[in-house]
KELUM-29753 format. One record per atom (N, C-alpha, C, O): residue number from 0; residue in three letters; atom name; y, z, x. Coordinates in pm, 1 decimal. Layout:
! residues N
[NUM,ALA,CA,[Y,Z,X]]
...
! end
This chain:
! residues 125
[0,UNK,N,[-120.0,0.0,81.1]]
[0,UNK,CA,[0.0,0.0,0.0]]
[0,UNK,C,[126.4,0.0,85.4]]
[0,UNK,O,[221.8,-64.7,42.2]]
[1,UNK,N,[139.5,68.8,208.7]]
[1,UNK,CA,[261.5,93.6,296.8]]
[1,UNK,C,[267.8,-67.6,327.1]]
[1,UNK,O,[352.2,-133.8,266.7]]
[2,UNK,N,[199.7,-116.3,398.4]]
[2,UNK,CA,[167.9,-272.9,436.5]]
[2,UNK,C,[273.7,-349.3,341.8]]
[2,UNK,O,[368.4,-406.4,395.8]]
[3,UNK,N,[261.7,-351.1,221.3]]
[3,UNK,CA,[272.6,-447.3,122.6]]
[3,UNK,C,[395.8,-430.2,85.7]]
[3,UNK,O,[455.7,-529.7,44.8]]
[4,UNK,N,[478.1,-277.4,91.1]]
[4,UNK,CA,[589.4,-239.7,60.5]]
[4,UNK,C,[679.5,-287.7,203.2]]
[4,UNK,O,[796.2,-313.2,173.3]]
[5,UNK,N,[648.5,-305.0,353.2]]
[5,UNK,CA,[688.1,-261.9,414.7]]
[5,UNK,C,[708.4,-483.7,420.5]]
[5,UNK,O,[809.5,-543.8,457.0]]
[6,UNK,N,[605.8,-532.7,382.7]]
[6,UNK,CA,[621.5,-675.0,342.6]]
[6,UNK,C,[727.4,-707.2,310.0]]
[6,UNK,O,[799.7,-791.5,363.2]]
[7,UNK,N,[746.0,-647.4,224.9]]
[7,UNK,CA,[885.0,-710.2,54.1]]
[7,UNK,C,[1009.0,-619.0,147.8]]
[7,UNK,O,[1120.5,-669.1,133.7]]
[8,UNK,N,[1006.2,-507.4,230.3]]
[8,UNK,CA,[1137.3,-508.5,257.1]]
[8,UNK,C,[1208.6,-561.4,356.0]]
[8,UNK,O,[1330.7,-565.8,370.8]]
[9,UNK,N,[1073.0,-623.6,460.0]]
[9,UNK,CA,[1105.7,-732.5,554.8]]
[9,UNK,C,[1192.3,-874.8,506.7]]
[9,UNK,O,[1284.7,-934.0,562.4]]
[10,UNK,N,[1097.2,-909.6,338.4]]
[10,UNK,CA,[1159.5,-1028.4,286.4]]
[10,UNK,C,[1304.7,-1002.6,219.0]]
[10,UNK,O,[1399.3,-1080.6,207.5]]
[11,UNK,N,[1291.9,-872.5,179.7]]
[11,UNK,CA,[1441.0,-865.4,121.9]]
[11,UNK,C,[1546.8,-866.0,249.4]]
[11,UNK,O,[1654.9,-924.9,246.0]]
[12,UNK,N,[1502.2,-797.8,351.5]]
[12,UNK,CA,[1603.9,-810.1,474.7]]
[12,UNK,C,[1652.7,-941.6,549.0]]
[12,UNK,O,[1756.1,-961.9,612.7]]
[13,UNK,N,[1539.9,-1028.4,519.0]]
[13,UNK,CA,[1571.2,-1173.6,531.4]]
[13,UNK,C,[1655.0,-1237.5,483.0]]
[13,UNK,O,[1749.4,-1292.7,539.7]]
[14,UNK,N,[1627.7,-1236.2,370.4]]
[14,UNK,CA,[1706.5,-1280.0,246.2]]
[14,UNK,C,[1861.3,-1242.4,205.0]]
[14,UNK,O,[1951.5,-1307.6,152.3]]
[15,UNK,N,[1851.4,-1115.7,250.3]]
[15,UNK,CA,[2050.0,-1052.6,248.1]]
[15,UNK,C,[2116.7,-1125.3,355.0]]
[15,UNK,O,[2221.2,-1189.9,347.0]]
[16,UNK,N,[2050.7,-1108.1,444.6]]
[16,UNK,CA,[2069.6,-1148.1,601.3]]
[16,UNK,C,[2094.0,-1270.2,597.7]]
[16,UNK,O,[2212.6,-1268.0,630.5]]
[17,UNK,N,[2065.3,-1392.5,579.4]]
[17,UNK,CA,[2046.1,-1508.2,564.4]]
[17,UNK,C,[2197.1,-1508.0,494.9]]
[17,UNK,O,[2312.1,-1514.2,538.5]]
[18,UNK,N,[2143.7,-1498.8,380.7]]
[18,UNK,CA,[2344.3,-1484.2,308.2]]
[18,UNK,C,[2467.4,-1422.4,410.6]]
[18,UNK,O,[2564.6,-1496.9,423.1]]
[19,UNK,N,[2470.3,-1323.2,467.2]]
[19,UNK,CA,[2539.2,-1266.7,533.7]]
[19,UNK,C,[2626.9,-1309.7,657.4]]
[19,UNK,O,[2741.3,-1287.3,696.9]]
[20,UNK,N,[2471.0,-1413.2,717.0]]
[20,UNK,CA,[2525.6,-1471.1,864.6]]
[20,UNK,C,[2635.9,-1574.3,841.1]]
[20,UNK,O,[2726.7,-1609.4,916.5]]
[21,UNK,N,[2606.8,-1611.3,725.1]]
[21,UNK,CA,[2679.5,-1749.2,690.9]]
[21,UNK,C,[2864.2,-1693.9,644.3]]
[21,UNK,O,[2955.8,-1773.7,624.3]]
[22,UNK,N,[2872.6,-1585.5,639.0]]
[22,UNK,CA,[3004.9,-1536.0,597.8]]
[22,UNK,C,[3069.4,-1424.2,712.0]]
[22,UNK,O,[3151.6,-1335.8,687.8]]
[23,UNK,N,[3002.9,-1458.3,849.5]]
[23,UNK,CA,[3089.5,-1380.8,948.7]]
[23,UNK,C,[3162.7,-1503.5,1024.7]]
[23,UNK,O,[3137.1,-1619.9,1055.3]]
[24,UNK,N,[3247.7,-1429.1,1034.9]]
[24,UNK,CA,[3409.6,-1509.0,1066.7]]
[24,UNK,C,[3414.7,-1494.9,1226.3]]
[24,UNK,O,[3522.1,-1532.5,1273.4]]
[25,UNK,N,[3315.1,-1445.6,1324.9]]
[25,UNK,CA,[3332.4,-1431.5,1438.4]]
[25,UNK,C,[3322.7,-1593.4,1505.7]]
[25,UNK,O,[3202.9,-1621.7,1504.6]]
[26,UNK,N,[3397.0,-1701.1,1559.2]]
[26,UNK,CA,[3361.7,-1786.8,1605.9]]
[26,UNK,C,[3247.1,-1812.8,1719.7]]
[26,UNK,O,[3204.4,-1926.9,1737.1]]
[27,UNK,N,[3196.4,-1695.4,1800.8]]
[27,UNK,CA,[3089.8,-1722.1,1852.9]]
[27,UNK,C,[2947.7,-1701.7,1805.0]]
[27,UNK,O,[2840.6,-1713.1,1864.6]]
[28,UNK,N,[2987.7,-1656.3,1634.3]]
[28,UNK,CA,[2813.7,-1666.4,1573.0]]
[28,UNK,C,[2846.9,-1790.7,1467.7]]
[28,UNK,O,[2764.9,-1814.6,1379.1]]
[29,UNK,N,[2970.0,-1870.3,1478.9]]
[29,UNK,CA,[2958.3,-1997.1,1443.0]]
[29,UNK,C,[2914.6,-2114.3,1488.9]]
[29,UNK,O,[2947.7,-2225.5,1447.7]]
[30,UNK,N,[2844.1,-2090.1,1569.7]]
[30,UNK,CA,[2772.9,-2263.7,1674.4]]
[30,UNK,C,[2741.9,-2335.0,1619.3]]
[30,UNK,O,[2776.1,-2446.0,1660.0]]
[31,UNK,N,[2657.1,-2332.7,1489.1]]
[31,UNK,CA,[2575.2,-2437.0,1469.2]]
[31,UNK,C,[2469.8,-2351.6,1303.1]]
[31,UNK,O,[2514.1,-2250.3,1248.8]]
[32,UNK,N,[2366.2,-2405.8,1264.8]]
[32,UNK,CA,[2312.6,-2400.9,1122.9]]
[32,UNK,C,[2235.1,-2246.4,1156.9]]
[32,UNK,O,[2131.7,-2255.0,1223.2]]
[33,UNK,N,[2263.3,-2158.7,1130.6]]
[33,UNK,CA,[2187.3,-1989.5,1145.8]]
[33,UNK,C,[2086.4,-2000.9,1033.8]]
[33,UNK,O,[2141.1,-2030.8,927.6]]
[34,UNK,N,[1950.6,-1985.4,1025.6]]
[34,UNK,CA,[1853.1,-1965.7,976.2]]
[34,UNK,C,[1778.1,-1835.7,1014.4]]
[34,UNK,O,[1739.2,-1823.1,1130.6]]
[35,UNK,N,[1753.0,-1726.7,912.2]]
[35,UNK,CA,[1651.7,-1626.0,985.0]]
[35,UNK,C,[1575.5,-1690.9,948.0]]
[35,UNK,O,[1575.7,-1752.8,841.6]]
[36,UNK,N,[1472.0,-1687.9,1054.2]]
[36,UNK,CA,[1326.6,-1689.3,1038.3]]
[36,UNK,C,[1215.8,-1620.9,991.5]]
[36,UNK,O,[1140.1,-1667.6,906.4]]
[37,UNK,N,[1201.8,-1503.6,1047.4]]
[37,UNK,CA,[1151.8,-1365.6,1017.8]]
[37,UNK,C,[1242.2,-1239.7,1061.7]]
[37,UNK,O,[1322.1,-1234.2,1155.1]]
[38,UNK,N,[1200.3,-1119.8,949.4]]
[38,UNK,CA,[1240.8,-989.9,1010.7]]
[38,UNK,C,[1111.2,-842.7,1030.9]]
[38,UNK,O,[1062.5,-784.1,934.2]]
[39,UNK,N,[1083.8,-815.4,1155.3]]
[39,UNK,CA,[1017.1,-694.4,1138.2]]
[39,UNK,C,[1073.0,-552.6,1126.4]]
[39,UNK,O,[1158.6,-512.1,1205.1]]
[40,UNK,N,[1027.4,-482.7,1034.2]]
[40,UNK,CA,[1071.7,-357.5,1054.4]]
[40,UNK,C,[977.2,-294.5,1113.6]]
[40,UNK,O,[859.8,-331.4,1117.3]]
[41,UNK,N,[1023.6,-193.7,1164.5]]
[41,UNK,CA,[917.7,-54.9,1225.5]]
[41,UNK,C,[889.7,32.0,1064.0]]
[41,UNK,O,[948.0,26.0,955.7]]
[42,UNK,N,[789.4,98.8,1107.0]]
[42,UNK,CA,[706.1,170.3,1007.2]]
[42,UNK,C,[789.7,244.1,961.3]]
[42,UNK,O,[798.1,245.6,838.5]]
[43,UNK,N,[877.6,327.9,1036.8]]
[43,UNK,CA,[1026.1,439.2,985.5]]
[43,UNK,C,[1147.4,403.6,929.6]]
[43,UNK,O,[1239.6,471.9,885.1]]
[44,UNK,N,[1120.5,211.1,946.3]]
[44,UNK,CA,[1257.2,128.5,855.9]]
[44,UNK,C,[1384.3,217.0,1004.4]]
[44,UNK,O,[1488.7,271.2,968.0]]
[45,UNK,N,[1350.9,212.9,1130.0]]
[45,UNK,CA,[1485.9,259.0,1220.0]]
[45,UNK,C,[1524.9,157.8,1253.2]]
[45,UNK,O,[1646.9,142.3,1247.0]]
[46,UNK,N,[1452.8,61.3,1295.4]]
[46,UNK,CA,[1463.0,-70.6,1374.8]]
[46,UNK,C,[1388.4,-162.1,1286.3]]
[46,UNK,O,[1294.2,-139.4,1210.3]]
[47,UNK,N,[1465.5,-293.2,1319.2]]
[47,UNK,CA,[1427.9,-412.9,1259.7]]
[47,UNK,C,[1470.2,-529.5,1337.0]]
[47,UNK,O,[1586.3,-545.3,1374.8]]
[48,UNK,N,[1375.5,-610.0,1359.6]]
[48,UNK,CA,[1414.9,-763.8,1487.5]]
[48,UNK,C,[1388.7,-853.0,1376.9]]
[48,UNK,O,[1296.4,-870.9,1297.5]]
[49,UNK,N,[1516.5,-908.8,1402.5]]
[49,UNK,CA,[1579.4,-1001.2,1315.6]]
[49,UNK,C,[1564.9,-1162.9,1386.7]]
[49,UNK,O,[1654.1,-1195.4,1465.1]]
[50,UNK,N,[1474.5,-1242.9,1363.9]]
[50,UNK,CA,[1470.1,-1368.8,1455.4]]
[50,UNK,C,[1573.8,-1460.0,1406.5]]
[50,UNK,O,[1631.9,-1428.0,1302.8]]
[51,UNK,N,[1606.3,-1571.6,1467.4]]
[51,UNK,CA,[1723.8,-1671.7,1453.0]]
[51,UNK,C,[1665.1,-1752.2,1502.2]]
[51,UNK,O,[1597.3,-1767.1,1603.9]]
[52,UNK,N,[1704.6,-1820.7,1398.6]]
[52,UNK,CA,[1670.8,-1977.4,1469.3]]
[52,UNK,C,[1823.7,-2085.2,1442.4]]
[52,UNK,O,[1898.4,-2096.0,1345.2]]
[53,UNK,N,[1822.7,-2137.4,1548.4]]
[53,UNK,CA,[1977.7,-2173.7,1568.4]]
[53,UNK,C,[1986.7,-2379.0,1554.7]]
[53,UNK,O,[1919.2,-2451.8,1627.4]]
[54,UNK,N,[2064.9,-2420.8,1468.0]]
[54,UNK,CA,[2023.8,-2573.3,1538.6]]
[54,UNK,C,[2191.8,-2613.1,1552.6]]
[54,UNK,O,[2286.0,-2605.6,1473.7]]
[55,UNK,N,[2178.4,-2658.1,1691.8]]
[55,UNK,CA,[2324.3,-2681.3,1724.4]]
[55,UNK,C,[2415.8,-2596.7,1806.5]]
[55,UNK,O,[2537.3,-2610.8,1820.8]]
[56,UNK,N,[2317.4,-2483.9,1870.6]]
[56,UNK,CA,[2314.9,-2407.8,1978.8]]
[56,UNK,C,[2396.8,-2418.2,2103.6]]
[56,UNK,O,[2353.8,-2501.8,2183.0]]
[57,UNK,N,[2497.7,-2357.6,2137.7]]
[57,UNK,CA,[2640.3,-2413.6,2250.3]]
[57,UNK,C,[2567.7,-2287.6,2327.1]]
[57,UNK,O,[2471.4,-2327.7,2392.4]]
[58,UNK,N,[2581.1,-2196.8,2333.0]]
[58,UNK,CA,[2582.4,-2078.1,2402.1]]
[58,UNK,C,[2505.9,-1937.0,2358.0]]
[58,UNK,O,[2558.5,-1836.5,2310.3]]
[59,UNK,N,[2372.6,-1959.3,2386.8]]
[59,UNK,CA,[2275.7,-1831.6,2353.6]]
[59,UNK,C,[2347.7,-1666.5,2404.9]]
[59,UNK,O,[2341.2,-1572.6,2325.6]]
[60,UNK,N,[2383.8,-1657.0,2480.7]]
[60,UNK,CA,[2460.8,-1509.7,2516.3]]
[60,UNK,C,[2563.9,-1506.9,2460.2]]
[60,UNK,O,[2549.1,-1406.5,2390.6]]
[61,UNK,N,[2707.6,-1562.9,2428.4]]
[61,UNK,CA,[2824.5,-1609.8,2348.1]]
[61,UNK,C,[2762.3,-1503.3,2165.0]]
[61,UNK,O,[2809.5,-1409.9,2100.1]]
[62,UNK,N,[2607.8,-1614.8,2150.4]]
[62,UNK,CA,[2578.2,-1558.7,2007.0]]
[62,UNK,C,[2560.6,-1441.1,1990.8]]
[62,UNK,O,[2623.7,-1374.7,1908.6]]
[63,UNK,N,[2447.1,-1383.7,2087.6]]
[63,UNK,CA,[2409.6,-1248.1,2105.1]]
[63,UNK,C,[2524.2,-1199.3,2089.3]]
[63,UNK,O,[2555.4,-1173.2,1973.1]]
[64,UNK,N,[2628.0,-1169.7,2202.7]]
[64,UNK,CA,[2752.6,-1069.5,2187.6]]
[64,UNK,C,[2798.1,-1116.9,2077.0]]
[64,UNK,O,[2795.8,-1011.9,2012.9]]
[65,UNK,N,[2839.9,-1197.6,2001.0]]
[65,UNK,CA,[2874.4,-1197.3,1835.6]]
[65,UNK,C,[2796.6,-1162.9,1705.1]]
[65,UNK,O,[2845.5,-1146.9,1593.2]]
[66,UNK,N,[2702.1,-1157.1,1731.4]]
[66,UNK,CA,[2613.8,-1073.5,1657.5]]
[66,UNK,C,[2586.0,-940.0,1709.1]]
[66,UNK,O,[2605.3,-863.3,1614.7]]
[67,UNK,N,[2546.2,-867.1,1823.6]]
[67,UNK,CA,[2573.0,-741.9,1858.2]]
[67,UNK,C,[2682.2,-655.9,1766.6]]
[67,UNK,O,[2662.8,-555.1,1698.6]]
[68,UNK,N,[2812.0,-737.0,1790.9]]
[68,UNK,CA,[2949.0,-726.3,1748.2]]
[68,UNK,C,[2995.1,-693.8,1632.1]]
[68,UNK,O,[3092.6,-625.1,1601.9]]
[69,UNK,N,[2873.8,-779.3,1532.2]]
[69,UNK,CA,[2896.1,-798.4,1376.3]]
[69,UNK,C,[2761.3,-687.4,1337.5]]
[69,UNK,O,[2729.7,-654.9,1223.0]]
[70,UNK,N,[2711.6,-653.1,1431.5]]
[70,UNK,CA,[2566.7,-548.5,1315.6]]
[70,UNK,C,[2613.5,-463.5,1245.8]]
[70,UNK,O,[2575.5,-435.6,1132.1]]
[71,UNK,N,[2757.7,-380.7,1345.4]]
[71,UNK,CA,[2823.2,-256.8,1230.4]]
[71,UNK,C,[2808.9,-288.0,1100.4]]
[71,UNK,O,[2747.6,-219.2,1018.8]]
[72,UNK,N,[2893.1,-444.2,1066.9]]
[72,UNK,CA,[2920.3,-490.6,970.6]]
[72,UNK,C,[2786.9,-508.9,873.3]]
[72,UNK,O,[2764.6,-470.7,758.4]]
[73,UNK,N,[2726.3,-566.4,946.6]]
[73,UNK,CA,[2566.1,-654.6,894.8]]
[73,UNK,C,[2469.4,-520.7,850.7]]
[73,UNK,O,[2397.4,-538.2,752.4]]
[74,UNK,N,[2465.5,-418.2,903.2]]
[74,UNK,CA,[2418.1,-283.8,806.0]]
[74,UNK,C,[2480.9,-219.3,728.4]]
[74,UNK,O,[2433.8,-125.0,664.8]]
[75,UNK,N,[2600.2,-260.5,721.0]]
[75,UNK,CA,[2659.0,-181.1,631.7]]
[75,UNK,C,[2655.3,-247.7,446.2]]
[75,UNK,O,[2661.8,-201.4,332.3]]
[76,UNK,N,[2642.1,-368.7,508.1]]
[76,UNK,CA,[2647.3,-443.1,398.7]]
[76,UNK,C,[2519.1,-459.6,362.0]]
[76,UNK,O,[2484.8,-487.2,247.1]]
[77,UNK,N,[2436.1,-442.2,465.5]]
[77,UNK,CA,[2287.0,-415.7,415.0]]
[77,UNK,C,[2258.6,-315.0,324.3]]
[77,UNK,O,[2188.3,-333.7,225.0]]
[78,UNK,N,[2302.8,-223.5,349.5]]
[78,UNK,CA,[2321.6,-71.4,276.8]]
[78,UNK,C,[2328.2,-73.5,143.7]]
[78,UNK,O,[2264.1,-20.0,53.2]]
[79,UNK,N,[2419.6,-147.0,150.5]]
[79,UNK,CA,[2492.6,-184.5,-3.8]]
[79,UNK,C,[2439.2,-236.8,-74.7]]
[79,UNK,O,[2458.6,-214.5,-194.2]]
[80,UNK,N,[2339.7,-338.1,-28.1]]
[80,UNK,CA,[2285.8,-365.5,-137.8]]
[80,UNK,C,[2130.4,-412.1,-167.3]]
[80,UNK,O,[2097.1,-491.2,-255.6]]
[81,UNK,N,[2056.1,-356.2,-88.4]]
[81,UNK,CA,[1922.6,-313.5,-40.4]]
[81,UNK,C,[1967.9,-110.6,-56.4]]
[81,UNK,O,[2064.2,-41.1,-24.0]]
[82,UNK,N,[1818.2,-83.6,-131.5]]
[82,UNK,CA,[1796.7,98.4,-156.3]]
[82,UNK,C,[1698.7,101.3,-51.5]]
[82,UNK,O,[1585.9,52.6,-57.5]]
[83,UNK,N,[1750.1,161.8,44.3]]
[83,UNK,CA,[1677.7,194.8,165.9]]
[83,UNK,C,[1685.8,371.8,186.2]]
[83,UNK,O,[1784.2,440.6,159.1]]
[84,UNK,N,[1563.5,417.7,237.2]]
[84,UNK,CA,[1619.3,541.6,270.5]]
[84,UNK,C,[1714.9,534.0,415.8]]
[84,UNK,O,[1802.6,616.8,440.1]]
[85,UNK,N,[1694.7,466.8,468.8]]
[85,UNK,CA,[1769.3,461.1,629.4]]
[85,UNK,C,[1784.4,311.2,660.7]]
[85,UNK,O,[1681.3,244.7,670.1]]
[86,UNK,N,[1933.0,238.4,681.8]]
[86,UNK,CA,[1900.7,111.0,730.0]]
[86,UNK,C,[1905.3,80.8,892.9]]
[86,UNK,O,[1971.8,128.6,984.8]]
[87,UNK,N,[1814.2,-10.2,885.6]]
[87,UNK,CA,[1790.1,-1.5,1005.9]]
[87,UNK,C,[1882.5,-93.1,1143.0]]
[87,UNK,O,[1943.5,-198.0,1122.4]]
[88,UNK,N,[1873.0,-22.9,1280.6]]
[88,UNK,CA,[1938.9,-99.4,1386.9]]
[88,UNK,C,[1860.4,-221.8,1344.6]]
[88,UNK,O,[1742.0,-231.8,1312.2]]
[89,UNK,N,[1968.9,-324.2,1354.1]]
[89,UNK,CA,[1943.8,-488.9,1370.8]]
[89,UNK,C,[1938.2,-553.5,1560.0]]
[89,UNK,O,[2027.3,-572.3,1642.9]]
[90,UNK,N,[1833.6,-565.2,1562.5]]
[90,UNK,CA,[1784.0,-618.9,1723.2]]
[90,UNK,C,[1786.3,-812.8,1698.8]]
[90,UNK,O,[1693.8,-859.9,1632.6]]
[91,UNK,N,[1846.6,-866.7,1730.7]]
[91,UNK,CA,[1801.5,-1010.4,1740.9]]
[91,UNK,C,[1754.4,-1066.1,1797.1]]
[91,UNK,O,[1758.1,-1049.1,1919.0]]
[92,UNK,N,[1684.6,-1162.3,1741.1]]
[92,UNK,CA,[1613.8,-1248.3,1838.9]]
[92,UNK,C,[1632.4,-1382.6,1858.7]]
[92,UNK,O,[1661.9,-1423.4,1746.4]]
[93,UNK,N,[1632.9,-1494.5,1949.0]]
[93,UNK,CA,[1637.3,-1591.5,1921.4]]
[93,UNK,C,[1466.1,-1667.2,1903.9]]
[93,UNK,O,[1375.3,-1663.5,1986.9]]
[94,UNK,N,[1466.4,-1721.2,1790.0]]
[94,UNK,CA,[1292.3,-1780.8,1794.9]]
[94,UNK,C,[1322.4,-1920.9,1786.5]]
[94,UNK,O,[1408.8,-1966.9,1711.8]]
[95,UNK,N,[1231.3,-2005.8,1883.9]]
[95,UNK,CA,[1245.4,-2121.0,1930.0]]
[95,UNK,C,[1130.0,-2214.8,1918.7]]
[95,UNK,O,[1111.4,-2325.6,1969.2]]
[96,UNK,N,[1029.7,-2113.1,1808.5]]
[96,UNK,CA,[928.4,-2180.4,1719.5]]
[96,UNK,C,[942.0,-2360.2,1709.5]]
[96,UNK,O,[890.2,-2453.0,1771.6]]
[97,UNK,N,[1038.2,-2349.7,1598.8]]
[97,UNK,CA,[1107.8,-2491.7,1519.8]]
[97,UNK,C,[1126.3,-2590.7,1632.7]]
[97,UNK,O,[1068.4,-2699.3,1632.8]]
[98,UNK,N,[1209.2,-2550.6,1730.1]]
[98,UNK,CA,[1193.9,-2637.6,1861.7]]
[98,UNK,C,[1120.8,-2688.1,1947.5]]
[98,UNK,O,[1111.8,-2792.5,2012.0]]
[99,UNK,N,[1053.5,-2562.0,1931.6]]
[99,UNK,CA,[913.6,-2604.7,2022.9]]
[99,UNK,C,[809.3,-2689.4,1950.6]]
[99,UNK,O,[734.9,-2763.9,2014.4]]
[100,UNK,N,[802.7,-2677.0,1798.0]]
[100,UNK,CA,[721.6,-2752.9,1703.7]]
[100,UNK,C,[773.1,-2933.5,1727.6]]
[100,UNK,O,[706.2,-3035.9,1741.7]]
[101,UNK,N,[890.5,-2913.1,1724.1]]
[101,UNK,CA,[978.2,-3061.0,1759.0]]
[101,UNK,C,[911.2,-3125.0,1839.0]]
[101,UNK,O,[876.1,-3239.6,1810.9]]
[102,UNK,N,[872.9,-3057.6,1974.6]]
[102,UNK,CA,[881.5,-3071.3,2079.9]]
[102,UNK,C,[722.7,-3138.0,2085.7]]
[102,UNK,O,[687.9,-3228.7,2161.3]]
[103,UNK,N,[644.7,-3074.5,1994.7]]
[103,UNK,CA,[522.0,-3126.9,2050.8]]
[103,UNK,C,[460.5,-3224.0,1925.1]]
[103,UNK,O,[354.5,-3282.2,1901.9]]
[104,UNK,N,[567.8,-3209.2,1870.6]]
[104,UNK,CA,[547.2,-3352.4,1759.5]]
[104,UNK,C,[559.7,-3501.7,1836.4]]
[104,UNK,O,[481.4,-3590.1,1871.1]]
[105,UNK,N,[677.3,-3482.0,1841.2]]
[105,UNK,CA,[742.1,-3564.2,1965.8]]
[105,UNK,C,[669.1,-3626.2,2100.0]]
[105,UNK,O,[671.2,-3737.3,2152.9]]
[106,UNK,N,[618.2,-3529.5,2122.8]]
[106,UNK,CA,[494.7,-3546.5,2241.1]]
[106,UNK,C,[332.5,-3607.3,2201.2]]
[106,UNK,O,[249.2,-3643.6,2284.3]]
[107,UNK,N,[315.5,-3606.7,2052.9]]
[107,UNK,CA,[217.9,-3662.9,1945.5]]
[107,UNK,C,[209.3,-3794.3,1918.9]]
[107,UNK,O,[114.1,-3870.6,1902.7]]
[108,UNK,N,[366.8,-3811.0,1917.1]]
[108,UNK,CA,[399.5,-3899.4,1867.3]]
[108,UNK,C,[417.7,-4029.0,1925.6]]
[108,UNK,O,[430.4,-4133.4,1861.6]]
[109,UNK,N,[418.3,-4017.6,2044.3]]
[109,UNK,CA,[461.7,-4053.7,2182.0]]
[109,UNK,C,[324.5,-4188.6,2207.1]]
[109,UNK,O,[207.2,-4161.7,2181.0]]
[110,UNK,N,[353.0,-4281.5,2242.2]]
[110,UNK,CA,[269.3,-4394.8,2278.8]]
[110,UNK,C,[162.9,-4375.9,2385.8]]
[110,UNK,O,[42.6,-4401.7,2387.8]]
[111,UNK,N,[253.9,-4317.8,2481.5]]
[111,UNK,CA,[119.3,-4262.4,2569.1]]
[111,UNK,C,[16.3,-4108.7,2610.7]]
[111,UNK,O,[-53.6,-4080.5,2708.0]]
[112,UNK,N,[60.3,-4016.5,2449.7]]
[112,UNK,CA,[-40.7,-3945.6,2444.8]]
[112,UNK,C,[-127.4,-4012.8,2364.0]]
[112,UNK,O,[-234.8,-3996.6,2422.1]]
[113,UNK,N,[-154.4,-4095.6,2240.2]]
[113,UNK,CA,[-259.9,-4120.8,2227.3]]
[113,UNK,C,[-341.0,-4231.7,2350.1]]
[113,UNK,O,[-463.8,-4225.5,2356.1]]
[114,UNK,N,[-288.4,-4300.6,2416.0]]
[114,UNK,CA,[-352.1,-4374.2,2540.2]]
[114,UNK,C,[-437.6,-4269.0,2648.8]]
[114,UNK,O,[-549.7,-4282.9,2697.6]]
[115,UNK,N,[-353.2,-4176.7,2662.5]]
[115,UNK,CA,[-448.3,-4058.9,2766.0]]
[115,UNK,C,[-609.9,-4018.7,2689.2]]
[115,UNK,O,[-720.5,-4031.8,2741.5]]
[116,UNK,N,[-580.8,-3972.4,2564.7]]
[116,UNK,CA,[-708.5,-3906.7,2478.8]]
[116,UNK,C,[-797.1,-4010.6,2488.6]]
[116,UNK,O,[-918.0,-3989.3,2496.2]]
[117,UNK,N,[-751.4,-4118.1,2489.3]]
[117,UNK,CA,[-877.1,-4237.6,2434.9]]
[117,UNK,C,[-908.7,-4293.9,2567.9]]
[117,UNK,O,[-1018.6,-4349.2,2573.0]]
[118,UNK,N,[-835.0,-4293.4,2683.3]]
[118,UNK,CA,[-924.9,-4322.9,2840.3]]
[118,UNK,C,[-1037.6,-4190.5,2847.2]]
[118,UNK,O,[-1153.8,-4199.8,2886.7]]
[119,UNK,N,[-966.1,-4059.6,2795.0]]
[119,UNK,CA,[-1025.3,-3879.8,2837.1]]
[119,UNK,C,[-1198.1,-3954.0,2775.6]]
[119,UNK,O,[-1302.1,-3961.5,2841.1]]
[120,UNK,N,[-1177.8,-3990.4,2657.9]]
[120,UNK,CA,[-1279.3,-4008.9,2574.9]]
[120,UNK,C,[-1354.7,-4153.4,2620.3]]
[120,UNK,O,[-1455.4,-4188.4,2558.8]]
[121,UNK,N,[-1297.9,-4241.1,2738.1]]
[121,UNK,CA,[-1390.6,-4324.7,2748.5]]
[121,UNK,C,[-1500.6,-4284.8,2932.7]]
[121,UNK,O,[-1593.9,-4333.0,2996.9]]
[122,UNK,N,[-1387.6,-4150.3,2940.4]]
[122,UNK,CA,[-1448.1,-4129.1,3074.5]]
[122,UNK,C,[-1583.4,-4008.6,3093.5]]
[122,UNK,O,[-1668.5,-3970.8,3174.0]]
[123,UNK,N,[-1529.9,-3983.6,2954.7]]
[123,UNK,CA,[-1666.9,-3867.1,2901.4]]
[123,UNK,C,[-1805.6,-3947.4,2876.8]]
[123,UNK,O,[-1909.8,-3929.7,2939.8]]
[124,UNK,N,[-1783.3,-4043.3,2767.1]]
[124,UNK,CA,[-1863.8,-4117.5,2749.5]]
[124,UNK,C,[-1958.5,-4259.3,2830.0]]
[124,UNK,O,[-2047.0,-4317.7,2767.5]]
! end
């Protein structure tokens, strides 16, 4: 049961969050399209890592210190409107999943990975 509760308040933290990023006025957490990805909380709801996924990315440290900057803000407003007994420090992350998925599509897709597999497969055989 903790599991399942501790589920839905990860998704609700997503979900505020997501709204939220999009209405801070700091120009260095404006780079480019902010998507959370996922959020974990710890079992005590103290801490929570908040992933990002960024497209259009100028300056990965620039973001960090503008989000560092804005968490006061970003829990407080969490507070408000999420019933939490305690909200939690916001840790970010950058996740580079989506990119890396790009990346090996791209590499799939590519004329001479299927040429490698099919020599691999004529040298086996």
């Amino acid at each position: 049961m903790a599991g399942y509760r501790l589920d839905r308040t990860n998704d609700d933290i997503q979900r505020v969050l997501s709204g939220l990023l999009r209405s801070i006025k700091d120009p260095r957490v404006n780079q480019g399209l902010i998507s959370v990805t996922r959020a974990e909380t710890t079992g005590d709801l103290r801490q929570c890592k908040v992933y990002l996924s960024v497209y259009g990315l100028i300056d990965e440290k620039d973001l960090k210190k503008g989000l560092k900057s804005a968490s006061g803000w970003l829990r407080r407003e969490l507070s408000q409107r999420l019933s939490l007994r305690y909200t939690p420090e916001l840790i970010f992350e950058l996740d580079n999943a989506i990119a890396h998925g790009a990346h090996i599509n791209e590499m799939i897709s590519s004329p001479g990975f299927l040429r490698g597999a099919s020599e691999e497969k004529e040298n086996d055989g």
